[in-house]
Every structure is written in structure tokens, then in C-alpha cells.
C-alpha positions in Angstrom: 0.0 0.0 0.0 0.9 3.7 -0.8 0.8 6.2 2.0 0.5 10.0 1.3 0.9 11.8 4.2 -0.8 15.3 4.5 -1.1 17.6 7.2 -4.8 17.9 7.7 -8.1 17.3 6.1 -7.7 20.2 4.0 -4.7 19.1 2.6 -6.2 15.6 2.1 -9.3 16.6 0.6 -6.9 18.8 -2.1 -4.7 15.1 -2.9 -8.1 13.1 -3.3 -9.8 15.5 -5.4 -6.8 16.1 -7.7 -6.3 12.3 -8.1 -9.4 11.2 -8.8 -9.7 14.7 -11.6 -6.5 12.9 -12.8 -8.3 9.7 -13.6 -11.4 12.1 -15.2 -9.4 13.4 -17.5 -7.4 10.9 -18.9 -9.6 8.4 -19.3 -11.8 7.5 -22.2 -14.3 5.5 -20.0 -14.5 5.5 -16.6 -16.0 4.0 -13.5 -15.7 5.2 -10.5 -16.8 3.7 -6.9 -17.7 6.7 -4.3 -17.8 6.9 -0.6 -20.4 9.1 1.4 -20.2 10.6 5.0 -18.4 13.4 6.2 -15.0 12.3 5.0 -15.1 12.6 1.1 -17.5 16.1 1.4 -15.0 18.3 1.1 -13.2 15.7 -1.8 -16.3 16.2 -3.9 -16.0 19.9 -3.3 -12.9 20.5 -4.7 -13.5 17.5 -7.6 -16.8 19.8 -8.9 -14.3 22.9 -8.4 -11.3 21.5 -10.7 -14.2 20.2 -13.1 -15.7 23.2 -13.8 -12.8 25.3 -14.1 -11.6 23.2 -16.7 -15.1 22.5 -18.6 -14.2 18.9 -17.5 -17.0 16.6 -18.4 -17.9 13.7 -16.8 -19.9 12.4 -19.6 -18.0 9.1 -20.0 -17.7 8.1 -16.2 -20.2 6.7 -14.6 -20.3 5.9 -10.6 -21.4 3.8 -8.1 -22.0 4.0 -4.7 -20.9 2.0 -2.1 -24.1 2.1 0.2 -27.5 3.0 1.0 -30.0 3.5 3.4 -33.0 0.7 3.7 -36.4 2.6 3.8 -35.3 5.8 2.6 -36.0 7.5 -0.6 -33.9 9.2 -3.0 -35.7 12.7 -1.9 -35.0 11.7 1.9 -32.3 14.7 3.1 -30.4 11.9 4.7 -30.6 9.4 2.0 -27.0 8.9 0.1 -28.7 9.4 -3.0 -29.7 13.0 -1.8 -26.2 13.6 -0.8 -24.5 12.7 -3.9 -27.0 14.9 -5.6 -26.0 17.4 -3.3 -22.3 17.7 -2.9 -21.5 16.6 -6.4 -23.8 14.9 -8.9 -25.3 18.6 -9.3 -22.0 20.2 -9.6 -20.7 18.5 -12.5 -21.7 17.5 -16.0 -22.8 13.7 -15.7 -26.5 12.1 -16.4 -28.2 11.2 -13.5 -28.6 7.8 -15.4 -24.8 7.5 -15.2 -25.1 7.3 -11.2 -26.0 4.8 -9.3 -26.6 3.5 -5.8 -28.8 1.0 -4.6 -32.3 1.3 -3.8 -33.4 1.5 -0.5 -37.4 1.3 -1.6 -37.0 -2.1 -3.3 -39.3 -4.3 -1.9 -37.3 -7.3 -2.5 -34.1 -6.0 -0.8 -32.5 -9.5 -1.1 -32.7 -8.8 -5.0 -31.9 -5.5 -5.0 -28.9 -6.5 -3.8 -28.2 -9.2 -6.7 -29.3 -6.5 -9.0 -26.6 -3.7 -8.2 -24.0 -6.9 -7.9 -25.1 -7.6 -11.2 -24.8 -4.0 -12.9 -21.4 -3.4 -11.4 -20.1 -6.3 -12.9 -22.6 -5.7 -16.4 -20.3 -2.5 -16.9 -16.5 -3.8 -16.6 -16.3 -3.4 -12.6 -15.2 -0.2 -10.7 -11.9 1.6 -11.9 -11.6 3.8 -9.1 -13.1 2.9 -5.5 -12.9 6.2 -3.0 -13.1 4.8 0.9 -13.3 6.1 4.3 -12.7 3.7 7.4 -14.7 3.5 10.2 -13.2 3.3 14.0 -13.5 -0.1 14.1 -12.6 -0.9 10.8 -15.7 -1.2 8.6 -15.5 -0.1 5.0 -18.9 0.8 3.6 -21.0 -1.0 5.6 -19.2 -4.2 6.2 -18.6 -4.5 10.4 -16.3 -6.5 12.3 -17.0 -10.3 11.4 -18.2 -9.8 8.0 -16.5 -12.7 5.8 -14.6 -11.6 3.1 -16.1 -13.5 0.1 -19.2 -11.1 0.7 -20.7 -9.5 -2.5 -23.6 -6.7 -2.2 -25.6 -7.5 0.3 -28.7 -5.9 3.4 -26.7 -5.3 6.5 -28.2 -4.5 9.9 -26.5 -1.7 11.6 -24.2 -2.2 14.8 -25.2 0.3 17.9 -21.9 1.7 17.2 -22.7 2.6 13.6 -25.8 4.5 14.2 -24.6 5.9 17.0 -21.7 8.0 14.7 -24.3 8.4 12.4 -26.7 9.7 14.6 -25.7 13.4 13.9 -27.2 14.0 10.4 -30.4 12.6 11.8 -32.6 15.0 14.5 -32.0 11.6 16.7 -30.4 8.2 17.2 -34.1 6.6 16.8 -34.6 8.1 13.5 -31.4 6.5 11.9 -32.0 3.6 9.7 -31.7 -0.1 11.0 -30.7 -1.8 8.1 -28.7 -1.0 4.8 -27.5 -2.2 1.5 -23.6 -2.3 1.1 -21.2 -3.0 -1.5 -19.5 -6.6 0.2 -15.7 -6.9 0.9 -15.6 -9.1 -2.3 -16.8 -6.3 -4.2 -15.1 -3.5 -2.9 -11.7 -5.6 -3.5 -12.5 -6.3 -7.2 -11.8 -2.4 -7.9 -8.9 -2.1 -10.2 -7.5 0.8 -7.6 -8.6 2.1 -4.6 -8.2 5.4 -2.4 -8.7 5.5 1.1 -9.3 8.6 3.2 -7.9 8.6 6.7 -8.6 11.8 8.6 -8.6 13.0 12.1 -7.4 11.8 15.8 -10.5 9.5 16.0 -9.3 7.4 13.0 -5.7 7.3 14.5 -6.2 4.1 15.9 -7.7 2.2 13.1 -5.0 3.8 10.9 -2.7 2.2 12.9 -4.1 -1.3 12.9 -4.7 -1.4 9.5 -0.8 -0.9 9.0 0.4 -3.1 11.8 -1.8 -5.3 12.6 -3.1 -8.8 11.3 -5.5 -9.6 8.1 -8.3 -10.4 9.8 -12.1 -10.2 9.3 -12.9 -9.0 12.8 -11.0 -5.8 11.3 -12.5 -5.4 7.5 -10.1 -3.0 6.2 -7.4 -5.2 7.1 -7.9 -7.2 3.5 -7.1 -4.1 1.6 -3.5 -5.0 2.8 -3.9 -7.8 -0.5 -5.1 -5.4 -2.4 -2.0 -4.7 -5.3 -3.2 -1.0 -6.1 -4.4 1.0 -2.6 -3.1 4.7 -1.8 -4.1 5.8 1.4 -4.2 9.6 1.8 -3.7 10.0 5.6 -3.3 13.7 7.9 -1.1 13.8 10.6 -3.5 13.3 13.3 -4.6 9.8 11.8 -1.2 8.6 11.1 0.2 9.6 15.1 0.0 5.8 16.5 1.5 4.5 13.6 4.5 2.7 14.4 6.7 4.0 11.7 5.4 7.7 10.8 8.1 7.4 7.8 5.5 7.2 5.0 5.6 9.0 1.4 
């Protein structure tokens, strides 16, 4: 794995957004796998910013979303369709049709699930997979324990989860219960992948991901077999690494 070291979220946000405009632009066709929460905001900020300066299309890329609410609709303000829409989709010149996420209103959520399996792999797989890592290691919505052969599949959400999620809802009850998540399986199939690490509270899963063992009770731990991962880590994240030497 790559490291790029920054020295805050700022500064990540700036190395995110420039590499993924780097893979905009010089590709002919492109997919690209993206990551909500309050991580990559800023990412998609600066990504519409550097598009539209340039008259950068995104006419030939289309995305795909790692997660989703079950029981909200697109329109919900906390649904991650709504907040794709909002802090880039709008921004820059792509179809709606070119974006995708699963659907949290299917009524047959098991074959919702087959279905977005099914139209990741229908288009080539994902070029370019943006992450964020959760305190305890979960990567989309795959927890602690979740085997690593998983494709897309409905998740029920640990305390924990919903609990840091709990802030763009009005209350901890109101957050969703359940969701629909890219598997480990799938995220690994990316041809590259980016992780964002940012902040003190990510400092210790930063630092087991890099020294400690591949194991499923920590889910990011299998992007150590992963042959093409940068991570784009601040300082604060990277303080309990053992060797703070990185790029």
C-alpha cells in the first residue's frame, strides 16, 4: 500500500480531489466507486471545483455507490442518494442515469442487492473505488466479522454505527436499521482504490490497519492484498503508527 501523508483534512481533501480529476481526464471511459459521509464532502467539493474550471465533463464516467440506506427514498435529506446529488452529482456535467446506488425502496431488498451486484459487474467493474474507514474498521457498511467473500448485500446496523451516524439525523431513533452495502468481495475487485484517513479518532484504526493482522474481525485489514491502494492519511490519523516514515 501507498501512503501519502498530508497535514490535515484540508490538505487531504486537495490530494483526493486532484487524483481522482487525474483519472477524469485521462480516461476514455471510466468507472468510479464513491464513498459518502463526512469524509469525502470536502473531496467532492474541490472534484466539482477543478471540473468546472476546466469544462471537465464527466460524460463518460459513470459511478457507483458503495451504500444505502433501507427505507429511505432518493428525496429523503439523509438518503445517500440525496447527498451525492448534493455535494457533487449537481455540480458537474454527468447524467443522472450514469449514477448509481442501490435502492433502498426495493421491496425485494435481497434482490436489490443481486441486481446492483449484477450492474457493477454488467459494466466492466469499478476503476476507481474512493473509501473512508470507520473506528472499528468497517469499509462501507461491512462490520467487524463480515466474511470476506461477501458481494452486495442488506446489513443490519451495529449500535456503534448509528450511533456516529446519529448526527445527520434529529435523533439516534430516527437512523436507519438496516442498509445495503457493497460486500468486501466487491469493494476488492476495484482495479484501484483510495482510502481517506482523517482526524485523531481514525488514529487508531489507521494504525491497525498498518500493523496489525489480516483479519475479518478488522474489515479493512484485507485491503493490505489489495496490489493497487493509496491511502491519503493527515497527521492526526497517522500519530499511532509505528513507523510515521510514510511518502
Amino acid at each position: 500500500m501507498r501512503v501519502i501523508q498530508v497535514k490535515d483534512y484540508e490538505e487531504m481533501s486537495e490530494a483526493a480531489a486532484t487524483l481522482l480529476f487525474s483519472r477524469v481526464k485521462e480516461a476514455s471511459s471510466l468507472s468510479l466507486g464513491l464513498a459518502t459521509g463526512g469524509t469525502p464532502e470536502e473531496t467532492y467539493t474541490r472534484l466539482a471545483e477543478k471540473a468546472n474550471k476546466s469544462n471537465q465533463s464527466f460524460s463518460h464516467v459513470n459511478t457507483y455507490n458503495l451504500d444505502e440506506y433501507v427505507g429511505l427514498a432518493p428525496e429523503h435529506p439523509n438518503s445517500y442518494r440525496y447527498y451525492m446529488d448534493q455535494h457533487l452529482f449537481t455540480k458537474i456535467d454527468i447524467p443522472k442515469e450514469q449514477t448509481h446506488l442501490p435502492n433502498g425502496t426495493a421491496v425485494e431488498l435481497r434482490n436489490e442487492c443481486n441486481r446492483y451486484e449484477r450492474l457493477i459487474k454488467r459494466d466492466g467493474g469499478i476503476d476507481v473505488q474512493l473509501l473512508g474507514i470507520g473506528a472499528n474498521g468497517h469499509i462501507g457498511f461491512n462490520e467487524p466479522g463480515t466474511p470476506f467473500n461477501t458481494g452486495t448485500h442488506l446489513v443490519e446496523l451495529t449500535d456503534e454505527t448509528r450511533e456516529a451516524n446519529a448526527r445527520y439525523f434529529s435523533a439516534k431513533a430516527n437512523v436507519p436499521t438496516k442498509a445495503i452495502t457493497m460486500g468486501i468481495a466487491s469493494i476488492m475487485e476495484a482495479k484501484e482504490i483510495v482510502l481517506l484517513v482523517s482526524g485523531q479518532s481514525k488514529a487508531h484504526a489507521f494504525a491497525q490497519l498498518m500493523d496489525g493482522e489480516i483479519t475479518e474481525e478488522f474489515p479493512a485489514s484485507i485491503l493490505n492484498n489489495h496490489d493497487n491502494v493509496t491511502i491519503i492519511a493527515d497527521e492526526a490519523a497517522i500519530s499511532l503508527h509505528a513507523s510515521k516514515h510514510v511518502l
